[in-house]
N, C-alpha and C positions, 0 to 999 in steps of 0.2 A: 463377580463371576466365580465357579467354583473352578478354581484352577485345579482341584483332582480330580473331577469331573471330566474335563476338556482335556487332561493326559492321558485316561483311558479311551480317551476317542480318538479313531484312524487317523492318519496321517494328513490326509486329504481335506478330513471337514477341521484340524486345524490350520493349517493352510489357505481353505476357503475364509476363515474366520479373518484370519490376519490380513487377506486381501481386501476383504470387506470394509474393515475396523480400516483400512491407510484410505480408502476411495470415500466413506464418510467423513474423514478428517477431511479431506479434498475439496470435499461440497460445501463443511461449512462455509467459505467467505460467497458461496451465492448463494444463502441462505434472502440476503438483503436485496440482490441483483436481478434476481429471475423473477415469473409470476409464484405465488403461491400455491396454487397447484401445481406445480413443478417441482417447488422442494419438496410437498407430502408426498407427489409419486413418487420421487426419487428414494426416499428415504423408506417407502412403503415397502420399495422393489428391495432394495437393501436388506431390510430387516425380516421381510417375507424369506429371502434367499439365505439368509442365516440362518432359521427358522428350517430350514431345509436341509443346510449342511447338519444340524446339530443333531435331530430328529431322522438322518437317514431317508426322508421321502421321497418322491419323483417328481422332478422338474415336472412345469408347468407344460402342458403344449403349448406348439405353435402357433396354431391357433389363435390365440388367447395373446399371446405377444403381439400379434399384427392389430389385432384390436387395441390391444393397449398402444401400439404406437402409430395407430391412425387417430385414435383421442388425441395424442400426445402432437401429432401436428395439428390436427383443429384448433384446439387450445393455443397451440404458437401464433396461428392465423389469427387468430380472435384475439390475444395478447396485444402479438406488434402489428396486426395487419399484412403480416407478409413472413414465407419463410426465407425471404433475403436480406442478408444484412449481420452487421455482429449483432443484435442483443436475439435479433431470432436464432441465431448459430449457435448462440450460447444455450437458451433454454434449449435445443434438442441436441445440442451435444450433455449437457445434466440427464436426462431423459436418456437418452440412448446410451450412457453409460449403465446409468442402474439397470436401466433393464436387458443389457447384454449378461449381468451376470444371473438372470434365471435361466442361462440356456449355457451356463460356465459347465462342460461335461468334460472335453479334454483341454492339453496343453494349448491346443491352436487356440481357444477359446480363451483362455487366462491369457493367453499374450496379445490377445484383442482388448483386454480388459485391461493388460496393464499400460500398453499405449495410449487409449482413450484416456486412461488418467496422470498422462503426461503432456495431453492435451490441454486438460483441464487445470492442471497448474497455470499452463501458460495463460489459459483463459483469465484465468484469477487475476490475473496481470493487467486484464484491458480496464479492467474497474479501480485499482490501487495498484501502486507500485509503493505502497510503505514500505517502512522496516518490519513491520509487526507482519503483514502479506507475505515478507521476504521471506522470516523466518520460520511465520506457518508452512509456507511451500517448500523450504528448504529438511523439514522434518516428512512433507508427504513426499517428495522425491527419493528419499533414502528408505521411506520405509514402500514404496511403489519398487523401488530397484529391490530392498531386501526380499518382497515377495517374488519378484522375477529369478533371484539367484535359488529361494527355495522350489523353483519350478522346476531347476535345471541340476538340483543337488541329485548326490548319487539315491540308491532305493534304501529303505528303512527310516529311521526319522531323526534326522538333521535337527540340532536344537534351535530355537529361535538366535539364540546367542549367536551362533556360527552365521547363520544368513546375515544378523544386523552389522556384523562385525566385516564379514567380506563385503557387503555396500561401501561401508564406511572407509573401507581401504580402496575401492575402486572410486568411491568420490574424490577423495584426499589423491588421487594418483589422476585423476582427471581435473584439480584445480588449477595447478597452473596453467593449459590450455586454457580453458575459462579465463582467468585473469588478463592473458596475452591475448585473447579475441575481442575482451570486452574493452581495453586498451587501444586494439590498433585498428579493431574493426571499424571502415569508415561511418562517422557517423550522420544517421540522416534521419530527419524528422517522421513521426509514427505514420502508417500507411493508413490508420482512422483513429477516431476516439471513443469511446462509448458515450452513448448521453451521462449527464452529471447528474449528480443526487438531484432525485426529485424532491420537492418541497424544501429546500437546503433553507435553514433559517440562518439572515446572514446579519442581521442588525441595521442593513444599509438598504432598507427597502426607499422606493419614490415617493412611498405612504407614511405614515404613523397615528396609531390610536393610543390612546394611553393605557399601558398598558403593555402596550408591545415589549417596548423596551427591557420591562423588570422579567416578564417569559424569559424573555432571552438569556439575562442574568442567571438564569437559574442551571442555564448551561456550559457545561465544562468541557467542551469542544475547544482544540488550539484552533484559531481564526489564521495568524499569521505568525511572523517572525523576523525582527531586526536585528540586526549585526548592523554598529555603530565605526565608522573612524573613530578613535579616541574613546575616552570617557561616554557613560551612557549620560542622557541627558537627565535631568531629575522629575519625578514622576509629575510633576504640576504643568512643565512644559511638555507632557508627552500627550499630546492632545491631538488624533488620528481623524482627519476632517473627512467626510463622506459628503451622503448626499445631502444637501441643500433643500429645506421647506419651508416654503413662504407661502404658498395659495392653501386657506380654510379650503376643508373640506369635511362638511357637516361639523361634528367631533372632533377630528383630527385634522393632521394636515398633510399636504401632498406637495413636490415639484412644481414649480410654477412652467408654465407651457409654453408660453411664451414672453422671455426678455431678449434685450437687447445683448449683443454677443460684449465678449470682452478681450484684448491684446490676447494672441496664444500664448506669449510668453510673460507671464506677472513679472521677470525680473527686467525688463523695459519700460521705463519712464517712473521709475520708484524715488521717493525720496531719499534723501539722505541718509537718513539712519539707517534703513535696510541697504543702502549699497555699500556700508561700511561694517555693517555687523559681521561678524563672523557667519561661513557656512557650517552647516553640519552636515555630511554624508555618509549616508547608510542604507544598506541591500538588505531587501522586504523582500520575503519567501511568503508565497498568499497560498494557503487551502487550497482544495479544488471543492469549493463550495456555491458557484454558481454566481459568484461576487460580478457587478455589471462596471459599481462605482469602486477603483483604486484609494482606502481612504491612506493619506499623506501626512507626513507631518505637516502641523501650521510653521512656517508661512514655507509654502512649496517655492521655490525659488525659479524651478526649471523643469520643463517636461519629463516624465520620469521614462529613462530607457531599460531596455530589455539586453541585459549579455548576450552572448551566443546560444540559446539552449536551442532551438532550432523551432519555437513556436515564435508567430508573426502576431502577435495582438495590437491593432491601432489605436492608439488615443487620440480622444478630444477634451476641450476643457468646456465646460458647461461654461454661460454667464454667469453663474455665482460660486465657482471656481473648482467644482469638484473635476478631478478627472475618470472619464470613462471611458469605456473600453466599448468597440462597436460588437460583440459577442460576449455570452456568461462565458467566465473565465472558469470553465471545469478541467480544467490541467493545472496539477501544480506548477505555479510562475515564481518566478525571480527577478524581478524590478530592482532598479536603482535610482537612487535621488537624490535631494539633497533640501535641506530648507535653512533658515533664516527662523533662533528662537529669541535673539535679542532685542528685537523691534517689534512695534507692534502688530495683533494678530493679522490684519488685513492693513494697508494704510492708502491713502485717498489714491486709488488707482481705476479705472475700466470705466465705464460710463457715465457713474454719475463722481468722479476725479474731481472738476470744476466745481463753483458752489452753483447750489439747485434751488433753486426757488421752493418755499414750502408747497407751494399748488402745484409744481410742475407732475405732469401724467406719469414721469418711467418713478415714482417713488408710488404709483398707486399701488404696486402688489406687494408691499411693505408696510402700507399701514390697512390694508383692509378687513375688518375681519366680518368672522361668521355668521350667516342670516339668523336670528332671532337665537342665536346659544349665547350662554353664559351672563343671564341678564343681571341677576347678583351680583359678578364680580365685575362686570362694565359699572353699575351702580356705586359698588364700594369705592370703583378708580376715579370717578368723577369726586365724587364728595372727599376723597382724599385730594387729586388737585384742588378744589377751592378751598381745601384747609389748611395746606402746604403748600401756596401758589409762591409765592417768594423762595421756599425750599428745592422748590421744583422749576425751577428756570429757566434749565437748558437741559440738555439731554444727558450730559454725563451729570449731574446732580438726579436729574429721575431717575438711573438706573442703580445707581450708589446709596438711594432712598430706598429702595427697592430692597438690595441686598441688607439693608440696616434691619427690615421689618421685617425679612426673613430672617435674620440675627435675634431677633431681638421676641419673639413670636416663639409659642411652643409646640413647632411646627420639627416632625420627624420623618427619619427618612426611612425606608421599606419597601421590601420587596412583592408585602402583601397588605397592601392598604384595605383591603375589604371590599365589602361592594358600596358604589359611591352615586347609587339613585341614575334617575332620567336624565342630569347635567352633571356629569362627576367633576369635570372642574369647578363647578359652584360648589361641589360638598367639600372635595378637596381643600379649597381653598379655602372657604368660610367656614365650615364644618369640623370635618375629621382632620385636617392637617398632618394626614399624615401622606405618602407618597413616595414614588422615586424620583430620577430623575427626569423623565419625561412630562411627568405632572407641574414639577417646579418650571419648566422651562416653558408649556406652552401656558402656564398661569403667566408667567412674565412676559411674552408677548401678546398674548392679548393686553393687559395689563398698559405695556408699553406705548404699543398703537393705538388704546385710546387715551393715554396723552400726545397722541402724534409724535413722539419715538418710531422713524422706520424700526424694522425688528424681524427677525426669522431666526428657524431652530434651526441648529446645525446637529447630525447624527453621525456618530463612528463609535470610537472606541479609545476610552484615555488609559494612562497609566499601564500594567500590564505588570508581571514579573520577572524580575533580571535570574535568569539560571543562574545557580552561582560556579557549577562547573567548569560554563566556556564565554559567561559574558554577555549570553542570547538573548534578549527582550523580547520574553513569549505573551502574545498577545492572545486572550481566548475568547467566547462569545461571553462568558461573564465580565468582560469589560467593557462591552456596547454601550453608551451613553449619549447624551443630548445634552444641548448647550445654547445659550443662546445669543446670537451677533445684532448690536445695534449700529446704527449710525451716529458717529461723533465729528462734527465739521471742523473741517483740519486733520482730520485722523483718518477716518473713513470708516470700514466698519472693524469694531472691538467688539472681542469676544466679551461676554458677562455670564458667569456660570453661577447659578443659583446654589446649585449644591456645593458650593464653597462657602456659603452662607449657612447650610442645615446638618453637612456632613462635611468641615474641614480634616478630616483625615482621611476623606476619600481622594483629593486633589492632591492634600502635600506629600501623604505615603503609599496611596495608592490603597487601601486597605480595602476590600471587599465585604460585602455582606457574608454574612456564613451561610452554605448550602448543607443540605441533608445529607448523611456520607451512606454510600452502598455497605452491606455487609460486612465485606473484604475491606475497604478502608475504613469502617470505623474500628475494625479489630487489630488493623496494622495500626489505626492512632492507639486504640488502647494498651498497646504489647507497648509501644514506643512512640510520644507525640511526635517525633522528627522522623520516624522512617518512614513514613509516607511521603515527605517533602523529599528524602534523598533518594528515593525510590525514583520519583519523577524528576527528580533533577537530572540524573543519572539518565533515565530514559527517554529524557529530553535533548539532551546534550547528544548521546547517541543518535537518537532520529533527526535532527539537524546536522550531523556530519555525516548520515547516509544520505540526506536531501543534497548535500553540498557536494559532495563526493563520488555520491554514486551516480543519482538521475541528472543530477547537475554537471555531471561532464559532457561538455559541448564538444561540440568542434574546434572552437578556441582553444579550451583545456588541450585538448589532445591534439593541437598543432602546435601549442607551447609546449608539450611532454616530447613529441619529437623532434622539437629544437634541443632542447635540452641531451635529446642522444645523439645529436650530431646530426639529423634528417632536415634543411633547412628545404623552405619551399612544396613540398609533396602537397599533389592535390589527392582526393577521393578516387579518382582509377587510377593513380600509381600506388596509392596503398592499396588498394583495393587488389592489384595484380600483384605485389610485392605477398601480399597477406596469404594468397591462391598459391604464389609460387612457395611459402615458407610451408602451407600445410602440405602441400603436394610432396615437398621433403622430409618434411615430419612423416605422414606418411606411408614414405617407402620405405623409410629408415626402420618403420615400426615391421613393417612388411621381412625386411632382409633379417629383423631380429628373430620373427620367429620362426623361417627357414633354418637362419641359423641354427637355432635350440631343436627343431624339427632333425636335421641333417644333424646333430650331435648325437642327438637321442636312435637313431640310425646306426651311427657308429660306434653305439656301445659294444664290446668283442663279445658280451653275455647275451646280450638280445640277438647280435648279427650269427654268433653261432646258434643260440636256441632259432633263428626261423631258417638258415642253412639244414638244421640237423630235421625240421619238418618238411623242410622242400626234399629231402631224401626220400623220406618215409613217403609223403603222397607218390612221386614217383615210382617206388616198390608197390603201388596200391594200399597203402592205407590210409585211413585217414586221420588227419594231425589238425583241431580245430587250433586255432590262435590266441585264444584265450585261456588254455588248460598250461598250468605251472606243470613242472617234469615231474611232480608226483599224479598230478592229474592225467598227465598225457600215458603213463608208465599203462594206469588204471583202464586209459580207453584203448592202449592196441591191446590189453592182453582180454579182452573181449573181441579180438579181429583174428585172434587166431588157436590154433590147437591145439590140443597136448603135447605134442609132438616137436613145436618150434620151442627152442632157448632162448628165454629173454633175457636170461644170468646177465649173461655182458652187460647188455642198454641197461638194466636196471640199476646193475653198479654205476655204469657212466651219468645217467641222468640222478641218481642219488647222490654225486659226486658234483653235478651241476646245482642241486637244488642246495648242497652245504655250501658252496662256493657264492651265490647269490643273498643266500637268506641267514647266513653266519657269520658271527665276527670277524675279524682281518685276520686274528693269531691262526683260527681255526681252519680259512680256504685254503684249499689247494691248489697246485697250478692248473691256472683257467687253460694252456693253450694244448696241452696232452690230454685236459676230460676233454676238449670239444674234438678230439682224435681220435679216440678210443670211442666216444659217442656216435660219429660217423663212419669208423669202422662196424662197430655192435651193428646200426642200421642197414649196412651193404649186405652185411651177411644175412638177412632175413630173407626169407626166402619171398619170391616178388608173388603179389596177389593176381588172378585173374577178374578178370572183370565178372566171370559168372560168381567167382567166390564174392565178387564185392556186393552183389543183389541181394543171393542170398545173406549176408549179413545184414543188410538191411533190413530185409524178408524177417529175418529172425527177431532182431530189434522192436 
């Protein structure tokens, strides 16, 4: 921008600019939220009315407005199907913000503009409550108030400096109420939610093709977040079980639809080991990503509860033990749990606990597989049992075979395997050998199941990385993986992860493939290879202590906060009236201060004698406006009268007022003899008639 450009321009189209420039900043977080034609009107209306200020034109008719915001409801209709409800509220509040300001002519009009964009923050809200949300709104706030204080500055032209700086004093002078309401004010669960990201990729679909899984990798979205009791556990054990697939489905696989249910509580009827193992507990902070399935550490010990945040999500546990939730969870949640990493992954527990006949029917969705796919690698399984038939003799030697030939095979791991023809597991396997983890896993169950190994993938997310700031085990969509659980008699089902076999440093350190870096981080790696990791450490660490501190204050929190001040017991309407009765005192108190300073300002003996020495003068007939200093007032009687009257006197007295006001302390004289001599000079004027007062006006 040419900022000498924009200094030689009126007062007004800078003003309008900087109104503009805080109400775009405003819009960007529903840039992702609204329809698309919503943001380019808004932004259109925006940049058109800048265009205007800059240029000097004439606003638009009206006209032309009504049109624009009868489209502007079609479109909402046609959008959400209705203009009732938040997300249609939302698109014509964006909408009717921008285009209130082609019709911004006076002040009533900017302060219709600046409310509506105080609406809009809060709207910001109904989509994210992040930190990064917080503190984009917490800039359009101050710079929405600085625009309002330059509405109300005196005339001439006020620097930007001077508005951003009086905001910033009346925010900092309005924090502590803030803090004290968001503290004591009773808390109570949101009055709606907005719908949740659409198409949210979460790792934990019912489905999987191959292929999925390595997408997802490529994303660097935080998924969730652990805070452990004690020591974090070590990345091999950190193995986040999701949903459960067992039923072929073409290529890929899916959820099986229907098995037999399992105890709701897995830590009832467990063997030995697990009831002696040690627990581990620790609180999951999940996204607000649309997630159905809760993934858990292995082995989940116990239904995982919810604190007090004041959202109700119910769980169920699937038959092959995932838990979920009866709605997508698009609210950031806070779960707590605990699991069991000593003992084995799953041990003979739920339906098939007792031993099971090989033909019995509940072990049919375990070994079935796919109509006419992968005839290659069914081929190669067969003639590898009759080669290895003694090798291969129970089920923990097949799957330990298994892992050897993935060892032992120059078989690699990747994010971009290529294209893998009309059967990509046949290429995969027999072929290119190369793959992620999704490809290694459903290769080994199929694999499995035609040696008659039950077998199914398991899908979440392993390993993750430890903040080093606070200790957080941040888990992100590049850790999405698949795994796979066979049946062991005696044990039940064990986990067997292939890619512990082709990528052992992805299980024991966790280490990731390497992604593409944006502009921005590949110039922060290149300035400095660790500042990008302390960058995100840091801003990690902070947006977990605003999830835990800010949105995470429950009800609980802040009935342990006024235990702690001495409040035992208070429900929600005694704070709630307690809260009514403290601002009611706040206040008045604020009320009585500035009578006070009102009723001071009154009693100044300079001001009380200057409007004494005018109520004289209007009385003799002249007239004395309120605004005019005693050299200004001196200047408007002696246009009310004639050659003839002396103004010697008043002139001296009020020249005697004006040094006494606007001069040093050594220099005034005494105030209570000029305001005597001043109201003497005035009696003695001779008094005007009301004809004299016309014609003076007449004259004027």
């Amino acid at each position: 921008m040419n900022w000498a450009a924009l200094s030689n321009r009126p007062r007004e189209t800078r003003d309008t600019l900087f109104l503009l420039a805080a109400l775009g900043w405003t819009l960007l977080p529903q840039l992702t939220q609204v329809p698309l034609w919503c943001s380019a009107l808004a932004y259109a209306a925006l940049g058109w009315r800048a265009w205007l200020a800059w240029t000097g034109a004439a606003l638009p008719s009206r006209w032309l407005l009504v049109v624009a915001l009868i489209g502007a409801s079609v479109g909402t209709v046609v959008s959400h199907q209705t203009l009732i409800g938040p997300s249609a509220g939302v698109t014509l509040l964006v909408v009717m913000s921008a285009l209130k300001t082609l019709e911004l002519r006076a002040r009533r009009d900017a302060t219709v503009v600046f409310f509506l964009g105080f609406f809009l923050v809060l709207a910001n809200f109904l989509h994210s409550q992040s930190l990064a949300t917080a503190l984009a709104m917490g800039v359009s706030v101050w710079a929405l108030l600085a625009a309002l204080v330059l509405a109300h500055l005196p005339h001439g032209r006020p620097p930007l400096r001077q508005a951003l700086t009086l905001s910033a004093r009346l925010l900092l002078t309005g924090l502590p109420l803030i803090v004290a309401l968001f503290l004591l004010f009773p808390r109570v669960a949101p009055l709606w939610a907005m719908p949740g990201p659409g198409g949210a990729r979460t790792g934990l679909s019912d489905r999987l093709t191959l292929g999925d899984v390595a997408e997802l990798a490529q994303d660097d979205t935080l998924a969730l977040r652990l805070q452990f009791e004690g020591a974090n556990p070590p990345p091999s054990a950190r193995y986040l079980r999701g949903p459960v697939l067992s039923e072929p489905d073409g290529s890929g696989w899916r959820q099986a639809r229907r098995l037999e249910p399992v105890p709701a509580d897995p830590g009832v009827g467990v063997g030995t080991a697990l009831k002696r193992a040690p627990v581990l507990r620790y609180e999951m902070t999940i996204e607000p990503l649309g997630l159905t399935t809760v993934p858990l550490l292995e082995t989940a010990r116990n239904r995982p509860t919810q604190p007090d945040t004041g959202l109700d999500v119910p769980w169920s546990r699937q038959p092959e033990g995932a838990w979920v939730a009866e709605r997508p969870i698009n609210e950031r949640l806070r779960v707590q749990a605990s699991a069991v990493l000593d003992a084995p992954a799953h041990e003979a527990t739920g339906p098939l606990a007792a031993p099971v006949a090989p033909d019995d029917p509940r072990w049919a969705p375990y070994l079935a597989l796919p109509a006419d796919q992968h005839p290659r690698t069914l081929a190669w399984a067969d003639e590898r049992l009759a080669t290895f038939g003694l090798a291969l003799a129970d089920n923990a030697r097949r799957a330990q075979w298994l892992l050897d030939h993935i060892r032992q095979q120059p078989y690699a791991y990747t994010l971009a395997p290529g294209r893998l023809g009309e059967d990509p597991l046949d290429t995969f396997w027999l072929d290119s050998r190369a793959g992620f983890c999704e490809h290694y896993a459903s290769s080994a169950v199929v694999i499995l199941r035609r040696w008659g190994v039950p077998a199914r993938i398991v899908t979440g997310y392993l390993g993750g990385e430890v903040n080093p700031i606070n200790g957080v085990l941040d888990i992100r969509q590049r850790d999405a993986h698949a795994w796979v659980e066979y049946w062991q008699t005696g044990r039940g089902w064990v986990r067997l992860d292939p890619t512990s076999a082709v990528a052992p440093e992805r299980i024991q350190r966790s280490e990731r493939l390497a992604l593409p870096r944006g502009l921005v981080g590949q110039t922060l790696v290149d300035l400095d290879p660790a500042l990008l990791e302390q960058v995100r450490a840091v801003w990690g660490a902070a947006e977990h202590q605003w999830n835990q501190w800010v949105l995470g204050y429950s009800p609980h929190r802040q009935q342990d906060l006024l235990q702690a001040l001495g409040w035992d017991g208070a429900n929600s309407r005694d704070l709630g009236q307690w809260l009514a009765g403290g601002l009611s005192v706040v206040a008045l108190g604020v009320v009585a201060w500035v009578m006070v300073r009102s009723l001071g300002r009154r009693r100044d003996p300079w001001l009380h004698g200057h409007e004494r020495l005018r109520q004289t003068l209007q009385r003799r007939g002249y007239e004395a406006p309120d605004h005019l200093a005693p050299d200004g007032l001196l200047a408007h009687l002696r246009g009310q009268v004639d050659g003839s009257t002396d103004l010697a006197p008043l002139a001296d007295a009020l020249a005697s007022l004006s040094l006494w006001r606007y001069a040093e302390q050594s220099l005034r004289p005494p105030l209570r003899p000029v305001l005597r001599a001043a109201q003497r000079a005035a009696n003695r004027l001779p008094r005007r008639e009301p004809a004299q007062r016309g014609g003076h006006r007449g004259q004027r």
